[in-house]
N, C-alpha and C positions, 0 to 999 in steps of 0.2 A: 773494111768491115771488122767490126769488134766482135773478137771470138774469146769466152771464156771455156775454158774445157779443164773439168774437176775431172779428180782421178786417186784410188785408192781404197775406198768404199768395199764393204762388207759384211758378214757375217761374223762374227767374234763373242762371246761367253763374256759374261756379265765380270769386272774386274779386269778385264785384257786391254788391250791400247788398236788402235789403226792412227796413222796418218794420212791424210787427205793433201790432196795437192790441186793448187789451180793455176792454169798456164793460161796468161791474158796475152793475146795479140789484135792488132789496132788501137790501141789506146796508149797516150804519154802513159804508161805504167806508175814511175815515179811519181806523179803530183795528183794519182787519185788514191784515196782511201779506200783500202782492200776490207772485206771482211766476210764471216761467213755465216749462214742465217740456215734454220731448218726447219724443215712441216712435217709434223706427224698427222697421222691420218685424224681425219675428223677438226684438227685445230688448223689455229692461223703459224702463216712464218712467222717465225720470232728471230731476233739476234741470239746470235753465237758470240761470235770476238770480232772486232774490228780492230785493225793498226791503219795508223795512217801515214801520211806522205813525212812527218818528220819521225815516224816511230813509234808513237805513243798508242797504248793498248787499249781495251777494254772490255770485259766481259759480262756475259749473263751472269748475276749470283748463282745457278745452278750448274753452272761451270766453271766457275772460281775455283783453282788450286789442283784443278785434274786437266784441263788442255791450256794450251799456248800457242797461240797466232803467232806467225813471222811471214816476213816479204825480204825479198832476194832482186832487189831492183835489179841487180845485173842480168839475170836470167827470165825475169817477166814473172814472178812467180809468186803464191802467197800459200804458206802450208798452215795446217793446223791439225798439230800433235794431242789425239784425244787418249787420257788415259784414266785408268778409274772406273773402266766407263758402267753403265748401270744399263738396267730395260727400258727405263724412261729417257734416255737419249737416242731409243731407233726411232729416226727419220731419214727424208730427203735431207740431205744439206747439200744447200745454192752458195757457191763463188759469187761476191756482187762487188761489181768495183763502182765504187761513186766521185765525182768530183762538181763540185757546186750543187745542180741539181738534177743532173745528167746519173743515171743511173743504168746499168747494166748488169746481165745475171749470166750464170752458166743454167747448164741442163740438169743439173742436178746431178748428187749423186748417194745410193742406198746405201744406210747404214744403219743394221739392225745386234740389236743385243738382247743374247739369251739368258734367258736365268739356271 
């Protein structure tokens, strides 16, 4: 059974940081593409950052130069370091590990910022 389970989620003042953690079990970890996606009330998920099975990153231009994706193959794990952060990045943010077109999510996790 494929379990994604995010953790770290918050409350934090507009300028502060959280980091986020997702611990994947059931799944070859290594050879899928980790990344994290999030919905704020009223809108659709969007991406956040993805890294994939060789490393390579990617971000929302609204999170360019304030968070950083990384995965930790050895531990199952994929974090994302949010800093900078502003009022417009509280949302749910979802763990989703994908490989081909196999797609799996966590349960989310809150992360709101105050002004």
């Amino acid at each position: 059974q494929v379990q994604l389970v995010e953790s770290g989620g918050g409350l934090v003042q507009a300028g502060g940081s959280l980091r986020l953690s997702c611990a994947a079990s059931g799944i070859r970890f290594g050879i899928h593409t980790m990344g994290w996606y999030r919905q704020a009330p009223g809108k659709q998920r969007e991406l956040v950052a993805t890294v994939t099975s060789g490393n390579s990153t990617n971000y929302a231009d609204s999170v360019k130069g304030r968070f950083t994706i990384s995965r930790d193959n050895a531990k199952n794990t994929v974090s994302l370091q949010m800093n900078s952060l502003k009022p417009e990045d509280t949302a749910v943010y979802y763990c989703n590990a994908r490989f081909i077109s196999f797609h799996y999510w966590g349960q989310g996790t809150q992360v709101t910022v105050s002004s």
